[in-house]
Residue frames as a rotation matrix with the C-alpha (Angstrom) as fourth column:
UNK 1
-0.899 -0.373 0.229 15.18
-0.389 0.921 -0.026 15.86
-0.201 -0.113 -0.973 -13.11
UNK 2
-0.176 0.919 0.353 11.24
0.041 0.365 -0.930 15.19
-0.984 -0.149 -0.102 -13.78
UNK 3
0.545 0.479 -0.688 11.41
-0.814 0.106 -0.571 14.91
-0.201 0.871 0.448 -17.22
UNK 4
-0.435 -0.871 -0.230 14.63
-0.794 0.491 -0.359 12.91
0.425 0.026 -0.905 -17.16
UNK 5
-0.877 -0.283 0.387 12.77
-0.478 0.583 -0.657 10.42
-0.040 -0.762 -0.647 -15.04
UNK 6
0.351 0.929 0.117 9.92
-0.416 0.266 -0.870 9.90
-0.839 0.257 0.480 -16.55
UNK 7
0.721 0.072 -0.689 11.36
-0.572 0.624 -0.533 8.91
0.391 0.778 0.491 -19.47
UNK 8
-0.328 -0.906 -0.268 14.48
-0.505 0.408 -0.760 7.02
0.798 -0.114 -0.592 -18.12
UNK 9
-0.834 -0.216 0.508 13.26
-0.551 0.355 -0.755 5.78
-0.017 -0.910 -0.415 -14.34
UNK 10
-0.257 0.897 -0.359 10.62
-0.427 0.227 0.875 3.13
0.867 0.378 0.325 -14.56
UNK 11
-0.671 -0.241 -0.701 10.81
0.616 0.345 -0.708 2.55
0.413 -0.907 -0.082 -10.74
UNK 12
-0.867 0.487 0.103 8.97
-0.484 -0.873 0.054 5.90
0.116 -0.003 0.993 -10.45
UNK 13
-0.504 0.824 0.258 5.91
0.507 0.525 -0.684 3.86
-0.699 -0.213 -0.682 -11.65
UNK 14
0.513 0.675 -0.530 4.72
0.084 -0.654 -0.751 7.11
-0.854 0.341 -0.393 -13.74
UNK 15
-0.373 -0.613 -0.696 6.61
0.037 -0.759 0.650 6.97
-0.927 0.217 0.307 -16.63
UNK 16
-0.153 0.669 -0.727 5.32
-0.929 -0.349 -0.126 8.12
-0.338 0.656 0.675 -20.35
UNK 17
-0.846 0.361 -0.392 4.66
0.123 0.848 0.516 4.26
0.519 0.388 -0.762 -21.36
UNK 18
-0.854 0.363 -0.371 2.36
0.519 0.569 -0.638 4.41
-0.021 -0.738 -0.674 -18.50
UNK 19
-0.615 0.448 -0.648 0.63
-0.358 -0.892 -0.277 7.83
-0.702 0.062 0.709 -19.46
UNK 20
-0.420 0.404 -0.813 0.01
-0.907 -0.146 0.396 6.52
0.041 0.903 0.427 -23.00
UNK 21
-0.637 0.670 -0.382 -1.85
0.530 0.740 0.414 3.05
0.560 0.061 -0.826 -21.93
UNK 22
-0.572 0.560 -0.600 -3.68
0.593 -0.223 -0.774 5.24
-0.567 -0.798 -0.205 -19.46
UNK 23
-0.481 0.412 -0.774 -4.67
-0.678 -0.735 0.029 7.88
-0.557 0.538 0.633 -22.25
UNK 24
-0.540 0.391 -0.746 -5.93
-0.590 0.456 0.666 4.67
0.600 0.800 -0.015 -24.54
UNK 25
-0.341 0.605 -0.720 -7.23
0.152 0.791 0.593 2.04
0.928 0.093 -0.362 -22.45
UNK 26
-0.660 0.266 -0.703 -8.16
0.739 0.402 -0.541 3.58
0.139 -0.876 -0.462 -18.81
UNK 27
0.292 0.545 0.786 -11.30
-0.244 -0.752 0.612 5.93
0.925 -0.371 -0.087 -17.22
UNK 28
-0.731 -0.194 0.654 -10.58
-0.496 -0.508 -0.705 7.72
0.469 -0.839 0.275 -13.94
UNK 29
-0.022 0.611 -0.792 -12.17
0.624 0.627 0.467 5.60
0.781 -0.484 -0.395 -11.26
UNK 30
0.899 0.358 0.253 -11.06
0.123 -0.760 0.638 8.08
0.421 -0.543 -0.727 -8.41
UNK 31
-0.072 -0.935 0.348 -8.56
-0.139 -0.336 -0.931 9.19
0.988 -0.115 -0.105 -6.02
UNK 32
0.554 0.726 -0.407 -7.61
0.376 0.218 0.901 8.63
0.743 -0.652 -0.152 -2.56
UNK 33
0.987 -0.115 -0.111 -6.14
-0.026 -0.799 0.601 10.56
-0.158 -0.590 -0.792 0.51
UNK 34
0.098 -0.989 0.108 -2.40
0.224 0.128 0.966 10.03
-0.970 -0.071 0.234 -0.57
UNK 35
0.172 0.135 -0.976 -3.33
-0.477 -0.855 -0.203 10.98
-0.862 0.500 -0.083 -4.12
UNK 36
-0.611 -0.506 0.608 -2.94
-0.176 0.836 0.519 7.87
-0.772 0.211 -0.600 -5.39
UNK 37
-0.506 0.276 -0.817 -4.93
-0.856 -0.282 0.434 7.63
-0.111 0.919 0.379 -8.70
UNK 38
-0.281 0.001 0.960 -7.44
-0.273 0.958 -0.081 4.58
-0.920 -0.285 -0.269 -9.65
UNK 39
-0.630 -0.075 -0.773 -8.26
-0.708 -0.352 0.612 2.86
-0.318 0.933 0.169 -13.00
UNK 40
-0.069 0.397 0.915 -10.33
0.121 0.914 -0.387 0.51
-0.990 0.084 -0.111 -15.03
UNK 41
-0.869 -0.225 0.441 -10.37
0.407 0.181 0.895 -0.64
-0.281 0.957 -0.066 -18.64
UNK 42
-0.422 0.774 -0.473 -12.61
-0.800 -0.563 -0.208 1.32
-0.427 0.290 0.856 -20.58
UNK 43
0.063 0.144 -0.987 -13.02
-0.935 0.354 -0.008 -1.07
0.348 0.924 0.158 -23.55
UNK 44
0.021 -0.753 -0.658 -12.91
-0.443 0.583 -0.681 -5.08
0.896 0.306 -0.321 -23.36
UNK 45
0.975 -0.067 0.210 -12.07
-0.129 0.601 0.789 -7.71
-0.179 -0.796 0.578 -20.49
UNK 46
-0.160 -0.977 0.140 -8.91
-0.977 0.177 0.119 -8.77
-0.141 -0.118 -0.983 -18.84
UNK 47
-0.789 -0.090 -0.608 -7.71
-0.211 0.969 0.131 -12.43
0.577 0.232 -0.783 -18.34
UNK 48
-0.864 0.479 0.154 -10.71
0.216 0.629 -0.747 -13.18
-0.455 -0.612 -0.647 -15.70
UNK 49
-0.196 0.921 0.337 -13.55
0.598 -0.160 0.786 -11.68
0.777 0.355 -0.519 -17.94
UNK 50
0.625 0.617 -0.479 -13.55
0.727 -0.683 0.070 -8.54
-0.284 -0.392 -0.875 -16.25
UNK 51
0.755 -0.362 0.547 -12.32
0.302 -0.548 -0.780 -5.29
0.582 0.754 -0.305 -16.79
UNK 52
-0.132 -0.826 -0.549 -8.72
0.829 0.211 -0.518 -4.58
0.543 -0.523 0.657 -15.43
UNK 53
0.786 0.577 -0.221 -8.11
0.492 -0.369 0.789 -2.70
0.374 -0.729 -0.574 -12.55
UNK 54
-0.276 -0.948 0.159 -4.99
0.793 -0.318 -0.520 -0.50
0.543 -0.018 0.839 -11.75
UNK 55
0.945 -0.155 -0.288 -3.57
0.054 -0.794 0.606 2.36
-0.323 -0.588 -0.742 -9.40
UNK 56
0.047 -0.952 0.303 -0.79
0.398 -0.260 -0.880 4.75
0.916 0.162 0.366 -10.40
UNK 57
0.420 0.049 -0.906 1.36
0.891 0.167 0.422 6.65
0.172 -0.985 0.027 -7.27
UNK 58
0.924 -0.254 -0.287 2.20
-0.244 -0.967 0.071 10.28
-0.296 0.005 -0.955 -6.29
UNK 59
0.275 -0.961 0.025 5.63
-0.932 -0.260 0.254 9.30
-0.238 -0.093 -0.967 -5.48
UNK 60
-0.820 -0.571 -0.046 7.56
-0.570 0.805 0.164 5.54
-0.057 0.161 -0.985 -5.01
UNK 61
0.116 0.831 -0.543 5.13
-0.543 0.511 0.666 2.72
0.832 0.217 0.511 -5.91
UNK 62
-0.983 -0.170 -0.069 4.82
-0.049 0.603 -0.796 0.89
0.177 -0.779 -0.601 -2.47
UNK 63
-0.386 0.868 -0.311 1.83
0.407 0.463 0.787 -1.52
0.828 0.178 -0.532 -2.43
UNK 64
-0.420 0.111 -0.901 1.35
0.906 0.114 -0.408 -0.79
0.058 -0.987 -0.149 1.17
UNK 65
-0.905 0.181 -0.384 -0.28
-0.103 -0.971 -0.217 2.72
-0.412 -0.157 0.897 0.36
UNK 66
-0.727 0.676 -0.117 -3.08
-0.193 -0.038 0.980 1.68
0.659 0.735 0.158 -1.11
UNK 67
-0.454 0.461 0.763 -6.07
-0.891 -0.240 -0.385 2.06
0.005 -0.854 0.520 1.60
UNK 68
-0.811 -0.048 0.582 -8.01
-0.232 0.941 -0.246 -0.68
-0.536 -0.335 -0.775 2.32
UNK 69
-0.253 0.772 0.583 -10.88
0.095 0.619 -0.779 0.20
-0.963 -0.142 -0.230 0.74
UNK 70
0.431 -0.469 -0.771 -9.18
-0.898 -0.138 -0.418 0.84
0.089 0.872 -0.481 -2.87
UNK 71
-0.788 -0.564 0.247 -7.34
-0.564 0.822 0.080 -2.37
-0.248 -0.077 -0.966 -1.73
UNK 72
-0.207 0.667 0.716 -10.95
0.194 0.745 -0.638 -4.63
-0.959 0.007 -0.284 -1.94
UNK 73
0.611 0.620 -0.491 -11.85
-0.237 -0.449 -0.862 -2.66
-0.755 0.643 -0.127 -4.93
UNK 74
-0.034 -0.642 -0.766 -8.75
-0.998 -0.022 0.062 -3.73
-0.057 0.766 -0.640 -7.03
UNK 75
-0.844 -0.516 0.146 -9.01
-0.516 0.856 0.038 -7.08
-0.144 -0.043 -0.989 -6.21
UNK 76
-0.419 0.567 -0.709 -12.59
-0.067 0.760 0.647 -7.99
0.905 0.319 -0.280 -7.25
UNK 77
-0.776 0.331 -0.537 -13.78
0.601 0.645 -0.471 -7.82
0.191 -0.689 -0.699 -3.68
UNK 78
-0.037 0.901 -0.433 -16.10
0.338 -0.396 -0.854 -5.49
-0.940 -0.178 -0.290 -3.86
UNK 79
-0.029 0.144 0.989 -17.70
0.994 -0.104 0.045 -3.73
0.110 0.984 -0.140 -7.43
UNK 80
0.937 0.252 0.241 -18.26
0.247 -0.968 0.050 0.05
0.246 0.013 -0.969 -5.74
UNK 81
-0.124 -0.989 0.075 -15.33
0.633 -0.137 -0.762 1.98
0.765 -0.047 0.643 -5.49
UNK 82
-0.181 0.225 -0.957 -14.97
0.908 -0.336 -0.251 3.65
-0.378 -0.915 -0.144 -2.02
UNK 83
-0.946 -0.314 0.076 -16.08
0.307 -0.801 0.513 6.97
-0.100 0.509 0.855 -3.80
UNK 84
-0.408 0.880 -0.241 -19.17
-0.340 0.099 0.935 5.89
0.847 0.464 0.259 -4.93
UNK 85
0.169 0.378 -0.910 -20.14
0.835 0.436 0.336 4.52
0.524 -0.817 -0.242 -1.21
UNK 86
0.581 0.326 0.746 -21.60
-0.502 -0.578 0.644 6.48
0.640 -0.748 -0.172 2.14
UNK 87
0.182 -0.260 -0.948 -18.87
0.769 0.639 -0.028 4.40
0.613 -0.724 0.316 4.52
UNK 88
0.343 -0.305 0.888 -18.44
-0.602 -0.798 -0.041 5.98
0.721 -0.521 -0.457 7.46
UNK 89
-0.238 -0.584 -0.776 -15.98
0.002 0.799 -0.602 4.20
0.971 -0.145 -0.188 9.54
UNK 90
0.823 0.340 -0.455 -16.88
0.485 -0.004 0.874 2.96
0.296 -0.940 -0.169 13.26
UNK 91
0.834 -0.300 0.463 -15.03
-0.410 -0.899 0.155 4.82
0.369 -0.319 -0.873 16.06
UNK 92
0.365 -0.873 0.322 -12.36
-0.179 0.273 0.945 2.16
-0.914 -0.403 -0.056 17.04
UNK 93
0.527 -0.714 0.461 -11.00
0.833 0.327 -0.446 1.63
0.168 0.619 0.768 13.17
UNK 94
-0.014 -0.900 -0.435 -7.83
0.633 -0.345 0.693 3.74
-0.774 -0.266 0.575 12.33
UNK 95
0.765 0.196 -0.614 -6.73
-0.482 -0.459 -0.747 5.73
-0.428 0.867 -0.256 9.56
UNK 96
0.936 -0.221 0.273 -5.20
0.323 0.847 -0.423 3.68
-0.138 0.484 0.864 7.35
UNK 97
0.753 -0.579 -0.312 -0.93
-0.403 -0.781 0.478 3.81
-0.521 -0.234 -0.821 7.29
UNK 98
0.672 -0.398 -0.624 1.22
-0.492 0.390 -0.779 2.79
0.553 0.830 0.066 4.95
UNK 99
0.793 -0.424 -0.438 4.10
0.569 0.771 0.284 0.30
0.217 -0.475 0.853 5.95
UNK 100
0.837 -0.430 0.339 6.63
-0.548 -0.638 0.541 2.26
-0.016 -0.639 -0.769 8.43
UNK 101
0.835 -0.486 0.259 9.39
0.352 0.832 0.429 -0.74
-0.424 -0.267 0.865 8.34
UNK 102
0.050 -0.996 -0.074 12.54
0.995 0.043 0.091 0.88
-0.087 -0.078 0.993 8.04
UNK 103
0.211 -0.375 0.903 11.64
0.424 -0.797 -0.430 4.54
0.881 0.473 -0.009 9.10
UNK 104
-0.859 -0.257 0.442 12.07
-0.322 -0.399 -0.859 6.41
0.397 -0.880 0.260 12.17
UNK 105
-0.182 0.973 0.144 8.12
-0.948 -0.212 0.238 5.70
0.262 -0.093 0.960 12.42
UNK 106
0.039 0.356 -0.934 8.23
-0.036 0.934 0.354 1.56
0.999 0.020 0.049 12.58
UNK 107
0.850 0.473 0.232 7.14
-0.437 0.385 0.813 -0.57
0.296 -0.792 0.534 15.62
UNK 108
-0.476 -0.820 -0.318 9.66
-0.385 0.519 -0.763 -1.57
0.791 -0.241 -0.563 18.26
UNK 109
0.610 0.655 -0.447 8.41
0.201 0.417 0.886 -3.54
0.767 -0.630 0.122 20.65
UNK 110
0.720 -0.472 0.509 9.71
-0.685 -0.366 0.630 -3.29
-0.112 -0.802 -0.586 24.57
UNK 111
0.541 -0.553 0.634 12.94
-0.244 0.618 0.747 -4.61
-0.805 -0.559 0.200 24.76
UNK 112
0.833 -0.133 0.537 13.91
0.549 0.092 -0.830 -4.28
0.061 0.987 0.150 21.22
UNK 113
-0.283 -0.949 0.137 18.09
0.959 -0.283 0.021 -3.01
0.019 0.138 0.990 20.36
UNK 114
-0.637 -0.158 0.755 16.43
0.578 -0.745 0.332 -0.03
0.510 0.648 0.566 18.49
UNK 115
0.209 0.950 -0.231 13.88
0.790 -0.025 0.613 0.84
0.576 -0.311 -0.756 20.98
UNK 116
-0.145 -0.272 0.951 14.19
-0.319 -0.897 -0.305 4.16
0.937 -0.348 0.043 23.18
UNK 117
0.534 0.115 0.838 15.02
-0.846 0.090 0.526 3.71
-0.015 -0.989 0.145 26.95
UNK 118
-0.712 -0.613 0.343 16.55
-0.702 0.640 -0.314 0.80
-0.027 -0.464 -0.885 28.81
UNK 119
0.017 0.415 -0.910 15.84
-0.368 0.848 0.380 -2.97
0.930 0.329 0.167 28.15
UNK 120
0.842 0.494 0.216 14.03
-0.449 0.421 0.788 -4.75
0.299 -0.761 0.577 31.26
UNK 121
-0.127 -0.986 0.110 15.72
-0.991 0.122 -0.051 -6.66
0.037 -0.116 -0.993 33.36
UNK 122
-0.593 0.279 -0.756 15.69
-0.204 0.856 0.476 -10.70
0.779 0.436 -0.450 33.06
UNK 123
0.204 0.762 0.614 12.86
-0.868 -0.150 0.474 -11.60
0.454 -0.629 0.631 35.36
UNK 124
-0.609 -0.217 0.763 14.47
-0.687 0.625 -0.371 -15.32
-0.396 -0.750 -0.530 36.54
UNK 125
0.422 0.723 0.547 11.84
-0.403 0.690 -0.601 -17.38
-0.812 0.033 0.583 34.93
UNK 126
0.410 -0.167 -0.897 14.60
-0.843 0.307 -0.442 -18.54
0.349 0.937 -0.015 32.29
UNK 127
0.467 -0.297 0.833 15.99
-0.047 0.932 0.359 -22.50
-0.883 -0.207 0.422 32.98
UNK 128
0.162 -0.248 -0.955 18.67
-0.986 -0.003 -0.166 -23.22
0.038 0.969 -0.246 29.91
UNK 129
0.961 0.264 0.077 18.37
-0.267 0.963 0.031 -26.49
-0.066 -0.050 0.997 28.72
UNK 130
-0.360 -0.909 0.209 21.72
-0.889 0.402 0.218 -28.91
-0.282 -0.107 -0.953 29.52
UNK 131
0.541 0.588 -0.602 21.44
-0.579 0.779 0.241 -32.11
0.611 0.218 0.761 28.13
UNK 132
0.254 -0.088 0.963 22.15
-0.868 0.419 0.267 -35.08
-0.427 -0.904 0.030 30.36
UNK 133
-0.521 -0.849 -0.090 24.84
-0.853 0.517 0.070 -37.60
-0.013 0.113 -0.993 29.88
């Protein structure tokens, strides 16, 4: 199926259109812990008078993988890619996680349907509102 899809699935994100603007107009910028790939125009300016900026994906293109500090770097907010920089991250940041929202992995808060365990019990401090004749 991995040739079939490359040419045929453009949902993929990778598919041989994408190879052959990358083989003409991009240089490797770097890579980051999900293997995500980065680019920039070799040649030339985009529409802002700079050179464009792109990221192919291992697997499903979901924006939400892209780390944060590949995330400033596409957008013009910063000029070093996180490669080229000494960050070393303070001791209360995370590692960075893509968006969990519909796997086994997403946030339920307490009291949520989907949550594990038994939902509190009402605590009395509710008054419904009645309206008055």
């Amino acid at each position: 199926m991995g040739i079939f899809s490359e040419i045929f699935c453009w949902w993929g994100g990778n598919t041989w259109g994408t190879r052959l603007t990358i083989w003409r107009q991009g240089r490797l910028v770097g890579k980051d812990e999900f293997g995500n790939r980065y680019y920039e125009q070799r040649k030339g300016t985009g529409p802002l008078d700079r050179p464009r900026r792109w990221v192919t994906y291992t697997d499903i293109s979901e924006a939400s993988k892209v780390p944060p500090g590949w995330y400033g770097w596409l957008h013009y907010m910063v000029d070093t890619p996180p490669t080229e920089e000494n960050y070393v991250p303070r001791p209360w940041q995370r590692p960075h996680l893509p968006n969990e929202t519909g796997t086994p992995n997403a946030y339920r808060p307490p009291g949520s349907i989907l949550a594990a365990g038994t939902r509190p019990k009402a605590t009395g401090d509710y008054k419904p509102w009645r309206p008055e004749a």
